[in-house]
C-alpha atoms as one frame of an Amber mdcrd trajectory, in Angstrom:
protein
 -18.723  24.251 -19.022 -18.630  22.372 -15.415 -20.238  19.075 -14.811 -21.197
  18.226 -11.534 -22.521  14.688 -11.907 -19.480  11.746 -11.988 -19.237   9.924
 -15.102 -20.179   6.171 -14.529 -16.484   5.075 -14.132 -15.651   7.798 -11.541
 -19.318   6.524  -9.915 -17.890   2.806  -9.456 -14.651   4.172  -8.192 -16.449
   5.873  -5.685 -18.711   3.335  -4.653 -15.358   0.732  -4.354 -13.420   3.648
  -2.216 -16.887   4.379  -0.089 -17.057   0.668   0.933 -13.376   0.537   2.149
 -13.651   3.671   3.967 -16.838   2.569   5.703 -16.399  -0.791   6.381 -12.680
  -0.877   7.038 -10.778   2.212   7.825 -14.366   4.099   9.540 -14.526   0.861
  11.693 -10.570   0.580  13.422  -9.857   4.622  13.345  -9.739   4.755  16.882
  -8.536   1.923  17.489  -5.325   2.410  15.174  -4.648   5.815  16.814  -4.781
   4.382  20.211  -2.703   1.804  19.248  -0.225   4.281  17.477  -0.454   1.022
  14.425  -1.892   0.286  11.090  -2.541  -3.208  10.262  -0.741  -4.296   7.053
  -3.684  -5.754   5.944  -5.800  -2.767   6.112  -2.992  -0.845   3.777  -2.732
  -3.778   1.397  -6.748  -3.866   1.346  -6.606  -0.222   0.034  -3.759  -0.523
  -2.105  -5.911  -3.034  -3.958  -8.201  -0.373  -4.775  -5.926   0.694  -7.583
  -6.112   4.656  -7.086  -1.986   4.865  -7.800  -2.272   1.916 -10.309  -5.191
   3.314 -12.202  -3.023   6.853 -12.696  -0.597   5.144 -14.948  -0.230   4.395
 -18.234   0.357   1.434 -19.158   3.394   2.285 -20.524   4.926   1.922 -16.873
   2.989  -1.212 -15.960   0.137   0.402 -14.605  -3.838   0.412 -16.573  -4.478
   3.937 -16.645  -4.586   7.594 -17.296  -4.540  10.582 -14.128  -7.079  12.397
 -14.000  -6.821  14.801 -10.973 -10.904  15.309 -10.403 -11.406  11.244  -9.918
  -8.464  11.464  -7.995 -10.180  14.312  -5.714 -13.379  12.799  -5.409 -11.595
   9.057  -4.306  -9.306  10.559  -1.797 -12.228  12.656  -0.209 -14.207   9.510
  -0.269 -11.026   7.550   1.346 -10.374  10.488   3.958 -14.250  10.205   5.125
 -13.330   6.711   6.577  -9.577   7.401   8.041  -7.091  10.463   7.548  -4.182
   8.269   8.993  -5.018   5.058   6.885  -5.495   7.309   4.010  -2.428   8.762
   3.919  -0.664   5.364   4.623  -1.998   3.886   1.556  -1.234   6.478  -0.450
   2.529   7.371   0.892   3.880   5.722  -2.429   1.822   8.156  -4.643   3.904
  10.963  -3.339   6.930   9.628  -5.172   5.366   7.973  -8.082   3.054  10.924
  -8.660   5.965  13.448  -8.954   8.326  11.242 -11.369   4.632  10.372 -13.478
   4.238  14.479 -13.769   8.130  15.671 -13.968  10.513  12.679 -14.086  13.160
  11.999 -16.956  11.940   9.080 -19.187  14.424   6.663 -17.829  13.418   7.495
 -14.007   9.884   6.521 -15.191  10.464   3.194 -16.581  12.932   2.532 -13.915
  10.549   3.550 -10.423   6.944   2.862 -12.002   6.565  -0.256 -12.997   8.153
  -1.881 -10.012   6.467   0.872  -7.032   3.277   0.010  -8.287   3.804  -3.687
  -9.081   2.555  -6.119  -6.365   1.707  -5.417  -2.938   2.276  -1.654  -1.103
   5.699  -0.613  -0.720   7.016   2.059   1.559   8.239   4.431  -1.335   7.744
   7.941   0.383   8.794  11.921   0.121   9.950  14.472   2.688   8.899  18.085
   1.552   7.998  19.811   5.720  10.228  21.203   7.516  10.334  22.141  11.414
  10.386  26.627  10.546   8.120  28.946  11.602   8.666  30.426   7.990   8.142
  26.943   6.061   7.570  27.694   2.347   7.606  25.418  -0.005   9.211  27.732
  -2.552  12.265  28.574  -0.177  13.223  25.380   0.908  16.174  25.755   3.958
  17.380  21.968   2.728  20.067  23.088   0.064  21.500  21.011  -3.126  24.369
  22.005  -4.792  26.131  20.547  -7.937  29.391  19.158  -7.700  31.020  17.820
 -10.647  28.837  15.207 -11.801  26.903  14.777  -8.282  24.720  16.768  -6.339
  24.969  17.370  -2.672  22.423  17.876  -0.116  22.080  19.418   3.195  19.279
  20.184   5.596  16.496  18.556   7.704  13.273  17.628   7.024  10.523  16.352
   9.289   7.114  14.686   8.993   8.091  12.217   6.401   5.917   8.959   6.671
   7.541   5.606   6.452  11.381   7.056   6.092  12.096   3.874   8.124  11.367
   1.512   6.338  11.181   3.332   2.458  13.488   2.276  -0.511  13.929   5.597
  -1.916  12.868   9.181  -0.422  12.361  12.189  -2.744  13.314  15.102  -0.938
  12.713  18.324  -1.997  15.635  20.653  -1.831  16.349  24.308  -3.017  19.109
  24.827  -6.090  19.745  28.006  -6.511  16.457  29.489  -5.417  14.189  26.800
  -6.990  12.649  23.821  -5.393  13.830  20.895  -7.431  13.517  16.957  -6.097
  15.939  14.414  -5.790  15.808  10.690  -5.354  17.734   9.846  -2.115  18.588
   5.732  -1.544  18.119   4.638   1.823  21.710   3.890   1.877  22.779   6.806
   0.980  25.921   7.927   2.867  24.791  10.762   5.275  21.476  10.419   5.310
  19.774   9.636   8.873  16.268   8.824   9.980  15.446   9.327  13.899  14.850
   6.378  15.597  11.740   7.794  17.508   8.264   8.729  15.651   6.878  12.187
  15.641   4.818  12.838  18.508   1.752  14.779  17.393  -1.606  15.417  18.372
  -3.030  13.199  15.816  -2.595  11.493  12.850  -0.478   8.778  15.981  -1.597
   5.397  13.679   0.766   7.192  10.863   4.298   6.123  11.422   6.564   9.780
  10.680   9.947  11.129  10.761  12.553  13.391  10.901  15.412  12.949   8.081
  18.794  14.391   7.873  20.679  14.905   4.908  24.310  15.865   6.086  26.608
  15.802   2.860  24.664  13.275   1.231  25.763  12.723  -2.698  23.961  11.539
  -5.206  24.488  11.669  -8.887  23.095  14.129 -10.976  20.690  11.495 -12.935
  18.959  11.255  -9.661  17.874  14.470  -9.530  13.798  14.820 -10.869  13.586
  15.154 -14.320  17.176  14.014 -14.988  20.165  16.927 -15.346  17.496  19.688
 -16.651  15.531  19.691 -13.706  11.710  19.998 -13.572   9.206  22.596 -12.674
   7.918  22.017  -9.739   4.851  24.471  -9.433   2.685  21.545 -11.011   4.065
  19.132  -8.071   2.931  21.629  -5.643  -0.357  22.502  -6.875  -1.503  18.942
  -7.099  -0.026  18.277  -3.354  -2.589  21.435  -1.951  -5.082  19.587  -3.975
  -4.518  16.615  -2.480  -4.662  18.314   0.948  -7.555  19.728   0.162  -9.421
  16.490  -0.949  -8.241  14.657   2.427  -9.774  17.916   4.462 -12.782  17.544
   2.950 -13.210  14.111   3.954 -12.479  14.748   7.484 -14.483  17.688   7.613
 -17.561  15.444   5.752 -17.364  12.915   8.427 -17.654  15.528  10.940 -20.335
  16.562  10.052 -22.607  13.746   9.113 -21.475  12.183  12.967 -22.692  16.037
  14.721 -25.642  15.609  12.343 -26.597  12.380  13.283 -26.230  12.887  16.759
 -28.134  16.441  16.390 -31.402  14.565  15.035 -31.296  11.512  17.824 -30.309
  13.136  20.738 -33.061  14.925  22.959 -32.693  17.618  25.511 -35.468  19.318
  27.920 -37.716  17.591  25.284 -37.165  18.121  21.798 -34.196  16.831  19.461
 -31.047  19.029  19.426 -31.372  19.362  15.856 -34.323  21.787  16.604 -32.501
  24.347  18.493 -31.891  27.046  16.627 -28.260  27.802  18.044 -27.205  23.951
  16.562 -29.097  24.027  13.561 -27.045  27.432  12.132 -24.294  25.870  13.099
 -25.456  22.852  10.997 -26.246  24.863   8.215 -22.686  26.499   8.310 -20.924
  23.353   8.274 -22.389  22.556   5.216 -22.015  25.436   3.099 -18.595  25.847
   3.691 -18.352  22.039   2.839 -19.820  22.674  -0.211 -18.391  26.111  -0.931
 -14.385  24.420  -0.316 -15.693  21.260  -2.519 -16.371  22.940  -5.515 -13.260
  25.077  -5.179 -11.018  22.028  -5.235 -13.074  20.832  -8.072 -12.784  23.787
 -10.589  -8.739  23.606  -9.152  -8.621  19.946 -10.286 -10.140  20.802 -13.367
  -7.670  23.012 -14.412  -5.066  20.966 -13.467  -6.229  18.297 -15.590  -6.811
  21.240 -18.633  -3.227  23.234 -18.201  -5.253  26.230 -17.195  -2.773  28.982
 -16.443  -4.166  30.206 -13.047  -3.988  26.117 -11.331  -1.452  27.131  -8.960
  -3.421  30.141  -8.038  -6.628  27.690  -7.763  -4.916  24.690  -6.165  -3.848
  27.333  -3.367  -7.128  28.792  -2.675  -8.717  25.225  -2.149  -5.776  23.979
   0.289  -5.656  27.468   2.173  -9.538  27.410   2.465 -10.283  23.930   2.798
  -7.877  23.623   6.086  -9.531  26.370   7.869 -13.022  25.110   7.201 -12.103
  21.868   8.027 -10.931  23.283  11.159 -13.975  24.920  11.679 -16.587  22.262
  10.661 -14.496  19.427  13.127 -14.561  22.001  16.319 -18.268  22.500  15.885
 -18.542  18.889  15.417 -16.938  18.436  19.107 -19.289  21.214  20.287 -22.633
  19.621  19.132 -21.527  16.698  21.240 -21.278  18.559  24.057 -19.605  17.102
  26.853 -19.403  13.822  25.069 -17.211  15.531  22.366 -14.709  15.563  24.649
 -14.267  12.095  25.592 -11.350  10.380  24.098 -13.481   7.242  22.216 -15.534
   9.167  20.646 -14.957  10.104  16.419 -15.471  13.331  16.739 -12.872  14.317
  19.098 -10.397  12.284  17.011 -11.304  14.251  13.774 -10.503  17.754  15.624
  -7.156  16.419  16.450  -6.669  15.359  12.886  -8.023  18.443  10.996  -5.890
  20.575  13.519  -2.800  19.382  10.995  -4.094  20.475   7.742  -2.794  23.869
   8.383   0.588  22.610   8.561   0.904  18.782   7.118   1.586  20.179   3.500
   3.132  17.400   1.294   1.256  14.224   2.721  -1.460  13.776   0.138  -1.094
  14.528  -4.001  -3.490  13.867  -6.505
């Protein structure tokens, strides 16, 4: 039996996340993409939210217990405001959230307590890479076992804040199974590229490309300590976290074409009246709402250790990055000509939905 109606602490979690996203991240969107920046302050501001801090026990320093479903509804509620600044306060979550789910006991009391202690820190992960044939199951980055250490080779690209992170956890395959492994900044072989990706959007989020040539670590490092981990429950909780930041985008979208429909007037009557803009209205929504509760019953599951998650999680990442897709071009098109101009939201939100498609691995619930 589904509720639909948030319980009253996922209701002031909301509320807090709404406020940020409207008031802060909504407000400089533009602004940071132009600028190719993100304030510190704006992170830090959203890092004081809690959302990583409130998904761990307090075992590991933090004053919580996950629960993917209030984790989907905050980061669609964060995503509304900013994609970029969303996924820049949450870059740490994609290395804590892993070891939380399938690290070793000692990698949890080791990384936990001190990623989520204090102010943000750039603790990151670097899943993407630059094929045609990208699957997250047949990783082209390789790690082999030798003697007590594991070495790694391949390149990765789209990681966010490989500059400046402590640790990376990059996913590799060994033999035939996606497995992570914590990577030092230090490490010996492993280079960052001193220029940013250049994308079409998402410019305020500061990524990379990292090469692992011969890197060694030892085997202790690798997730879940020398046994390894499964890593389907990593995955399905990163397409739900994809999913969750689509339907934020795809939400403002549509309440800015929406807005605009009802106000703006055109040989005498609003916009909204036109029959042509109102279907296309009426589209946006439903497949809003359609995608929504599909990541919902996914994050459900997860939470439940329903067999068919993975099957679930997919469904809602597939299907929420086409509508998102969808909903954000008609967004541009209800705007007409002013869609197109380079200040306005709407245009922005195209640019950044454009990525869902593709930008597996940068949001995880």
């Amino acid at each position: 039996m589904y509720s639909f109606e948030p319980n009253e602490e996922q209701q002031m979690l909301i509320d807090v996340v709404s406020k940020y996203a409207e008031n802060d991240l909504r407000t400089s969107s533009n602004e940071n993409e132009e600028n190719k920046e993100l304030p510190k302050k704006l992170i830090n501001k959203g890092w004081e939210l809690g959302l990583l801090q409130a998904s761990i026990p307090e075992s590991y320093g933090g004053f919580g217990e996950r629960n993917a479903v209030t984790n989907v509804l905050a980061l669609e509620e964060m995503a509304y405001g900013d994609l970029a600044g969303t996924l820049a306060v949450l870059t740490p979550s994609l290395f804590a959230t892993p070891i939380l789910l399938a690290g070793s006991e000692e990698q949890k009391k080791n990384y936990l307590p001190k990623i989520i202690a204090g102010e943000w820190s750039p603790y990151t992960a670097a899943l993407i890479e630059m094929s045609f044939d990208f699957d997250p199951n047949a990783l082209k980055t390789t790690a082999e076992i030798v003697s007590d250490k594991i070495k790694l080779n391949g390149t990765k690209a789209f990681v966010p804040y490989a500059k400046e992170a402590h640790e990376i956890l990059v996913y590799a395959n060994l033999n035939g199974v996606t497995q992570g492994f914590i990577v030092p900044k230090d490490a010996v072989g492993l280079s960052i590229s001193e220029e940013r990706e250049k994308l079409m959007g998402l410019n305020a989020l500061p990524m990379y490309k990292v090469e692992l040539r011969d890197v060694m670590i030892p085997l202790s490092n690798r997730l879940g300590g020398a046994s390894g981990h499964d890593f389907e429950l990593i995955l399905a909780s990163l397409r739900l976290g994809s999913a969750s930041a689509a339907l934020g985008v795809a939400k403002s979208s549509f309440e800015y074409a929406k807005n605009y429909a009802k106000e703006r007037e055109a040989f005498g009557v609003k916009i909204a009246q036109k029959q042509a803009v109102a279907f296309m209205l009426a589209e946006m929504r439903t497949e809003i709402e359609a995608m929504r509760l599909l990541t919902w019953e996914a994050a459900w599951k997860l939470d439940n250790n329903k067999e068919d998650v993975c099957v679930s999680a997919y469904l809602a990442h597939t299907g929420a990055a086409d509508m998102t897709m969808m909903v954000t071009d008609r967004g541009v098109q209800i705007y007409g000509g002013h869609g197109y101009i380079r200040e306005n939201p709407v245009e922005l939100l195209m640019r950044n939905g454009r990525g869902f498609a593709m930008l597996l691995g940068l949001a995880i619930v």
